[in-house]
C-alpha positions in Angstrom: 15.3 8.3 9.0 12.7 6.3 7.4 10.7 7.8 4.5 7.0 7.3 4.5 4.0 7.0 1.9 0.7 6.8 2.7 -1.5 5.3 -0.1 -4.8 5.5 -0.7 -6.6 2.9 -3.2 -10.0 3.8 -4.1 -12.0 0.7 -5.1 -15.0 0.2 -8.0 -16.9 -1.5 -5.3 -17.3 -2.1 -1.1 -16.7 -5.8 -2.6 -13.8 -5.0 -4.3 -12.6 -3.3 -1.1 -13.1 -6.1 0.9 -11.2 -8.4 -0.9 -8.5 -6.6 -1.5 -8.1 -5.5 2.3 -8.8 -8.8 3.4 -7.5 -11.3 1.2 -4.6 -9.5 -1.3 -2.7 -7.0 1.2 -2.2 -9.6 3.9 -0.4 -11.2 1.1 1.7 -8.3 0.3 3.0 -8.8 3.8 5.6 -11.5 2.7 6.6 -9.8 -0.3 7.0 -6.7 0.8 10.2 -8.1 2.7 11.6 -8.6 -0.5 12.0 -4.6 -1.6 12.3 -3.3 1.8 9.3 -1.8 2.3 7.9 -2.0 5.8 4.1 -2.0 6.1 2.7 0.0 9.4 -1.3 -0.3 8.9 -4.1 -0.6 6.9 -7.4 1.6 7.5 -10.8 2.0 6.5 -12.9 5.3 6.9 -16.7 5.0 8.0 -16.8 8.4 6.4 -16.0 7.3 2.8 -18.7 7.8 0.3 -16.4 5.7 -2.1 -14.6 2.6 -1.1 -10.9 3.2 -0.2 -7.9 1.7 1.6 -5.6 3.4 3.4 -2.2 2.3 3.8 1.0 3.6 5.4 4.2 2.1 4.3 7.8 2.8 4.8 10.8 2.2 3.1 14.8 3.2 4.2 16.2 7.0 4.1 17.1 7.3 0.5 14.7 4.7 -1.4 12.9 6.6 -4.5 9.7 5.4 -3.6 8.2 5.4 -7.3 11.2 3.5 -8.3 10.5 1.2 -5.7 7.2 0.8 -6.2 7.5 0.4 -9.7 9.9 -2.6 -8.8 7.9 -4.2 -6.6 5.2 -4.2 -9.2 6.8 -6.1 -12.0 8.1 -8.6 -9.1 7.0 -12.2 -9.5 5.9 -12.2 -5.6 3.2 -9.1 -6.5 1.8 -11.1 -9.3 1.4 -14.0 -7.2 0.0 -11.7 -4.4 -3.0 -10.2 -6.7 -3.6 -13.2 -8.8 -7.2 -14.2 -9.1 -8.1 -10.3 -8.2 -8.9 -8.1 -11.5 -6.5 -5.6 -10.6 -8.9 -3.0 -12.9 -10.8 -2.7 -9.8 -8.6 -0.4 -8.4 -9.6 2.6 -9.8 -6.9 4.8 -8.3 -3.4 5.2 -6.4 -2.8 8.1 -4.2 0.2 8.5 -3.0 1.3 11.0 0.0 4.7 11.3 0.9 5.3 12.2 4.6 8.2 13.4 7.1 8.4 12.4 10.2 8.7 15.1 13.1 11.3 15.3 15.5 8.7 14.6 18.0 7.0 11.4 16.1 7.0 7.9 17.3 7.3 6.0 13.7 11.1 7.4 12.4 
């Protein structure tokens, strides 16, 4: 079974936000492939009194997701992703580990 992370990047800025949803993570897309992680959505909250991204990833049974992570973030395929984006904008990374139930459609 699959092991899960849902992030949460809180932004300086509803700019910042944008641009980052709109413009970097659809370019994460490609190479994600490249570490095996598997990308399932991207959200938004209307609630959010600070400017955040939600995103809920996946990687195989197994994977140390940190490690993974980490990896992915010294890759010449993220740099490329985030280049001309002050990556300083992202104030913070939360990260949420999550178990799928028996009963769940994503496993």
């Amino acid at each position: 079974m699959d092991i899960y992370e849902l992030r949460t990047y809180t932004m300086a800025s509803r700019e910042d936000l944008d641009f980052y949803k709109d413009v970097i993570y659809p370019r994460h897309l490609t190479s994600f492939k490249e570490f095996d992680i598997h990308p399932h959505g991207f959200w938004t909250s209307p609630q959010d009194e600070e400017p955040r991204l939600y995103v809920l990833v996946s990687a195989p049974e197994g994977s140390d997701l940190a490690e993974l992570g980490e990896r992915y973030m010294n890759s010449p395929g993220f740099r490329s992703d985030v280049e001309g984006f002050d990556v300083s904008k992202i104030r913070r990374v939360d990260t949420l580990t999550l178990n799928p139930t028996a009963s769940s459609p994503l496993q």
